[in-house]
C-alpha positions in Angstrom: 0.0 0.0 0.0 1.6 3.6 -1.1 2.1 5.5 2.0 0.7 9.4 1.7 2.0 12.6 2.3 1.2 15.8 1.9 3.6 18.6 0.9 3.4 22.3 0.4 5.9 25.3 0.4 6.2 28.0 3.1 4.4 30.5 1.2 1.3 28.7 1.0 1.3 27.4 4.9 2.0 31.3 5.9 -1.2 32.7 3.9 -3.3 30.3 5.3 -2.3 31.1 8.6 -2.2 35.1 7.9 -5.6 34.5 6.3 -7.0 33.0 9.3 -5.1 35.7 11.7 -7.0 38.6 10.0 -10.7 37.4 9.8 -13.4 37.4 12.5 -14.3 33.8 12.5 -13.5 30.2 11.5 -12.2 29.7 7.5 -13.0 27.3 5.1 -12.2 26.8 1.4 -10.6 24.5 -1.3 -7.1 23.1 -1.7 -5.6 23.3 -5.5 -2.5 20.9 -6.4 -1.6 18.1 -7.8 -1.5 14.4 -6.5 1.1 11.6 -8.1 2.5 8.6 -6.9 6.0 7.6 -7.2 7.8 4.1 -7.2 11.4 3.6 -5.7 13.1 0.4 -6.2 16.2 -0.1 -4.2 18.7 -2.8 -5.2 21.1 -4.5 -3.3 22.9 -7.7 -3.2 22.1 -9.0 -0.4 18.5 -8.9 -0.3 16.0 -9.0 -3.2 14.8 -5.6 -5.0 12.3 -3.6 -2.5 9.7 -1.4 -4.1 8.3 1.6 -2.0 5.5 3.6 -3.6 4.4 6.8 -2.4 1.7 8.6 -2.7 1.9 12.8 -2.5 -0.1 15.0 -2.8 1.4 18.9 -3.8 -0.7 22.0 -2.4 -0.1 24.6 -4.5 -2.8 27.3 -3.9 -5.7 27.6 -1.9 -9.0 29.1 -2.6 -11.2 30.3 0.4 -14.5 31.0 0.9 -16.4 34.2 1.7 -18.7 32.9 4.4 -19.2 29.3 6.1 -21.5 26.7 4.7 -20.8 28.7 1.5 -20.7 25.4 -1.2 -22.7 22.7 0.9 -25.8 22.9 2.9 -26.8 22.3 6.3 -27.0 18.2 5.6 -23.7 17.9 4.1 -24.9 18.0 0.1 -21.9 19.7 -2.1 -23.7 22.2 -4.4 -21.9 21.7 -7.8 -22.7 25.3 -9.1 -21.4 26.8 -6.1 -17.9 24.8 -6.2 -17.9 25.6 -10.0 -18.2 29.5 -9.0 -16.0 29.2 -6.5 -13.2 28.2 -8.7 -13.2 30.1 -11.6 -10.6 30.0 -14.1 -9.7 27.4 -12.2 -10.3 23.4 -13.5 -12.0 21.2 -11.5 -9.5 18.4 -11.7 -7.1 20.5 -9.8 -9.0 20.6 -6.8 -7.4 17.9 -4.7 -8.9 18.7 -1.0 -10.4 21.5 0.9 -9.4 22.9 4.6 -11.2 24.4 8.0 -9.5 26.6 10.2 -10.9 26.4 13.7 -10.0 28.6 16.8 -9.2 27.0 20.3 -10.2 23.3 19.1 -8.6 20.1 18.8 -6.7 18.3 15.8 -9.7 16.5 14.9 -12.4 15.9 12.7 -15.6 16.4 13.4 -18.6 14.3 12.7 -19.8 16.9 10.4 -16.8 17.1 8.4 -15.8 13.4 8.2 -19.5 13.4 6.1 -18.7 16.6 3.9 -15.6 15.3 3.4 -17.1 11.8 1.8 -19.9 14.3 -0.4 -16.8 16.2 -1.9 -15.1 13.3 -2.8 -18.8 11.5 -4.6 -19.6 14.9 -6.1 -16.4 15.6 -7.4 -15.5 12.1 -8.7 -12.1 12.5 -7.2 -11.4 9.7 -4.3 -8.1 11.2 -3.4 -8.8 13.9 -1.6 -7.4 15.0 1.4 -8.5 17.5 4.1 -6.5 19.9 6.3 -7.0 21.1 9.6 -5.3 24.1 11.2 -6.2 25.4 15.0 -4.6 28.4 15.8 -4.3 29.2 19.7 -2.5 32.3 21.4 0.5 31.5 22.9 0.8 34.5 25.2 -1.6 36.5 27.7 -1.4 39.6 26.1 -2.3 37.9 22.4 0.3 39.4 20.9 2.0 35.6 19.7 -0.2 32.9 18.3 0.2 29.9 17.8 -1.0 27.2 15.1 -1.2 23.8 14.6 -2.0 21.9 11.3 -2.5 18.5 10.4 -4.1 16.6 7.1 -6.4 13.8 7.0 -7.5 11.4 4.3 -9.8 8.1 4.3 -9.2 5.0 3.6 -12.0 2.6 3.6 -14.2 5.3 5.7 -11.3 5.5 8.0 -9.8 8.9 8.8 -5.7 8.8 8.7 -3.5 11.2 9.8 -1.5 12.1 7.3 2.6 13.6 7.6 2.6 17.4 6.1 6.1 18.5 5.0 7.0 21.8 4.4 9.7 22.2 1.9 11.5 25.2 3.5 11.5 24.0 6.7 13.4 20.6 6.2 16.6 19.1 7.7 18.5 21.5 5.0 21.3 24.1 5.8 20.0 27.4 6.3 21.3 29.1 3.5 21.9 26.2 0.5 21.1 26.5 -2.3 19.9 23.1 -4.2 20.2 22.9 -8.1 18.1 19.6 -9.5 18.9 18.1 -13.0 16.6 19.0 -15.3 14.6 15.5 -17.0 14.7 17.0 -20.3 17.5 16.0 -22.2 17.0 17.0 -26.1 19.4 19.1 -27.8 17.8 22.1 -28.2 16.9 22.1 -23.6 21.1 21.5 -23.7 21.7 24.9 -26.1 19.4 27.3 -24.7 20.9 26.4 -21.0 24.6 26.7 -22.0 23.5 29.8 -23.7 22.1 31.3 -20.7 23.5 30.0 -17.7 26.0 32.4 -18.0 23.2 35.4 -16.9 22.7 33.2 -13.4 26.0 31.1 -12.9 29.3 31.4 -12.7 32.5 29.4 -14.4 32.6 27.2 -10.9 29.1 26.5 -11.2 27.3 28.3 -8.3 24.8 31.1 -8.2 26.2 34.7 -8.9 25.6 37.1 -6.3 25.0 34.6 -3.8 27.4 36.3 -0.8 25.2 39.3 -1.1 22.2 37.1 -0.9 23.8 35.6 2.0 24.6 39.1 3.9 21.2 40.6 3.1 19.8 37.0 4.7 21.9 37.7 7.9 20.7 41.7 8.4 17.2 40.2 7.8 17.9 37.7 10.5 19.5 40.6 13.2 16.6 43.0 12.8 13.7 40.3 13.4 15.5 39.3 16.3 16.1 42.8 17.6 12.5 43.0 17.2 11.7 39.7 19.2 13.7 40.9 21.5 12.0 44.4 22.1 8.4 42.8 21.5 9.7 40.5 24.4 10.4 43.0 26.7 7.5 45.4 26.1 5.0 42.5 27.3 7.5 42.2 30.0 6.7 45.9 31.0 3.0 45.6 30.1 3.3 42.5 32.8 4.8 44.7 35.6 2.5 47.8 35.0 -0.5 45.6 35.0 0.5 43.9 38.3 1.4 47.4 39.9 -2.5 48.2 38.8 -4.2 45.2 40.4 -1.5 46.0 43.6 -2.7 49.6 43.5 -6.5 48.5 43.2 -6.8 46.1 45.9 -5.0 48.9 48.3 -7.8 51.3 47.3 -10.1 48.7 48.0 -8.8 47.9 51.5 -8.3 51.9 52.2 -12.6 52.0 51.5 -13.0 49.0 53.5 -11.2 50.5 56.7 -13.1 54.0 56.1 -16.4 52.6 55.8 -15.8 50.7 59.2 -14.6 53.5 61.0 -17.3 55.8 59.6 -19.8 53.3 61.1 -18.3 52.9 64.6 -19.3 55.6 67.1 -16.4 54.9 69.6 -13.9 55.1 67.1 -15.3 58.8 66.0 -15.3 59.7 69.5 -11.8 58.6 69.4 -10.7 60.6 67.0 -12.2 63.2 68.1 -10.2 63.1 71.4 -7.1 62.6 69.7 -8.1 65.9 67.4 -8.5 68.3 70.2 -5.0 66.8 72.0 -3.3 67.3 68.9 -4.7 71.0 68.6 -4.8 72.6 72.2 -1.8 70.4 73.5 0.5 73.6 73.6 -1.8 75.6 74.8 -1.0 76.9 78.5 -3.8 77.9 79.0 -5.7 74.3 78.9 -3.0 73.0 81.5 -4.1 75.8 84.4 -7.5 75.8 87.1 -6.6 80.0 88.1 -9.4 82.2 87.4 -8.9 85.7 87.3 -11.9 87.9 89.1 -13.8 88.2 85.5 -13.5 84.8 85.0 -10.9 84.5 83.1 -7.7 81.6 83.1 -4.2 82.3 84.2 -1.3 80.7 82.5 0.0 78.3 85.2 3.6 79.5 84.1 2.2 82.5 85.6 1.1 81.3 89.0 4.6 78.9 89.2 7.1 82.3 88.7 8.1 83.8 91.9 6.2 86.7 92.6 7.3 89.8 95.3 5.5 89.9 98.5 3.6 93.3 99.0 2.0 94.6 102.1 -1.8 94.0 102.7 -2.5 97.7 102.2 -2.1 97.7 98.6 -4.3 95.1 96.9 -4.7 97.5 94.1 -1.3 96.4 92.3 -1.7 93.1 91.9 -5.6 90.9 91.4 -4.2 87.4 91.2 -6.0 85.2 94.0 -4.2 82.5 95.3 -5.3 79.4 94.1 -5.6 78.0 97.5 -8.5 79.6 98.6 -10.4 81.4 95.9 -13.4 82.1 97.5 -12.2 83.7 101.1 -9.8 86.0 99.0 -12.5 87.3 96.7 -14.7 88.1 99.9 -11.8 90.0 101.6 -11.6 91.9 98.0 -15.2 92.9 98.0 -15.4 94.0 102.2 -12.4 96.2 101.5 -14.3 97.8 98.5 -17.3 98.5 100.4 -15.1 100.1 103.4 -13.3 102.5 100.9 -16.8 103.5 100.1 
């Protein structure tokens, strides 16, 4: 049995993604290529000649669709007309699979598409047909770096196989190679018109002109996308920091309402504070710290009553009207019997 596997180039796996990428919902369309199988005999002399035949299938372009459900109906039924519109200029023996892009799903068919996939196949009258999946996913909180997995699928005998998908420029080949394949033509006129123009593209040794600049341009390429990794890495470094100094921020402002609400509620602790206002405030003030009265009733700074004061004779009470605070109320009636005697 020819095993299968499914090839495309770089370009064509990047446009499906990008296509993907910038539209609003799932994606769905029609794969254009070419399918052949190919026989390699190996010989040896120790063992008898093996035969491997493999069957490939070449994805050259893809065609996608404007809207979902947009060449088959609800049941699964391929509208012909629709296919035929679909493609164009296109032929309809180039059409060798179609592919679904889903969001945040698994690498597997659905019940629904394992029965579209059988229509396609009776309606087009092409039994090699091959289906391929892609499920993009983001690969980083801030969504700035996706990331996409793709897989193709073919049935055998009703039964859904995973099928390999190599992509040419991403093979075990050096970085910057470059491969020349003989050509199978070998008539005389394919060997003029080559040594008559290879000169344009290759040199006397045989290799590519201008391949060093190639080379140097592919190296400044290479430096500037990862100076860019590197500066998209460290702005969603920042964003990371500025967003956790936010929620840090928030949940202080949440506990600062908590504890004011709760004090606002509770009478002792206003009374508290209250107390703990009019310390702060009159604390200084001398006189708050002093029981003296004056005879109009006002308070005497105790610094006052604590200085020494000069003893005076009892006959001149007019100099000074500070009581002692000892006994206020005998002194003040000594003052008023010595005011009525003057009189």
């Amino acid at each position: 049995m020819a095993e299968p596997t499914v090839r495309m180039s770089g370009i064509v796996l990047a446009s499906l993604m990008f296509q993907h990428v910038n539209s609003d919902s799932d994606v769905e369309g029609l794969i254009l290529g070419e399918s052949k199988f190919e026989e390699q005999i190996t010989i040896s002399d120790s063992q008898a000649d093996h035969i491997h035949i493999e069957e490939i299938y070449n994805v050259q372009k893809h065609i996608a669709c404007h809207r979902l459900n947009h060449f088959y109906n609800r049941a699964g039924d391929v509208n012909t007309d629709a296919v035929n519109k679909l493609l164009a200029d296109n032929k309809q023996e180039r059409v060798i699979g179609w592919y679904r892009q889903r969001r945040d799903s698994e690498q597997q068919m659905t019940l629904r598409e394992k029965l579209l996939h059988e229509q396609l196949k009776a309606s087009l009258s092409n039994p090699h047909m091959i289906f391929v999946l892609l499920t993009p996913s983001r690969a980083s909180a801030a969504g700035s770096t996706h990331r996409t997995e793709y897989a193709a699928f073919i049935s055998r005998s009703r039964q859904f196989v995973n099928v390999p998908v190599l992509v040419n420029n991403l093979g075990l080949l050096e970085q910057l190679s470059y491969w020349k394949v003989s050509a199978a033509c070998s008539a005389a006129g394919y060997s003029a018109t080559m040594k008559t123009h290879s000169s344009k593209f290759f040199s006397s040794n045989g290799l590519l002109r201008e391949v060093d600049d190639m080379n140097t341009m592919n190296e400044s390429l290479q430096a500037e996308l990862q100076k860019a990794c590197s500066e998209v890495e460290e702005s969603e470094r920042a964003v990371e920091r500025v967003q956790a100094e936010v929620s840090a921020l928030r949940r202080k402002l949440c506990e600062k309402k908590t504890q004011s609400a709760t004090v606002a509620h509770d009478p002792v602790e206003q009374t508290n504070a209250l107390h703990e206002a009019v310390r702060a405030l009159f604390t200084c003030s001398p006189l708050f710290h002093t029981r003296t009265l004056t005879l109009d009733a006002f308070p005497v700074p105790a610094l006052c009553c604590r200085s020494p004061q000069p003893q005076e004779p009892l006959d001149a009470p007019q100099r000074g009207r500070t009581i002692c605070p000892k006994r206020p109320r005998e002194a003040a009636a000594r003052e008023r019997k010595r005011r009525k005697s003057k009189s």
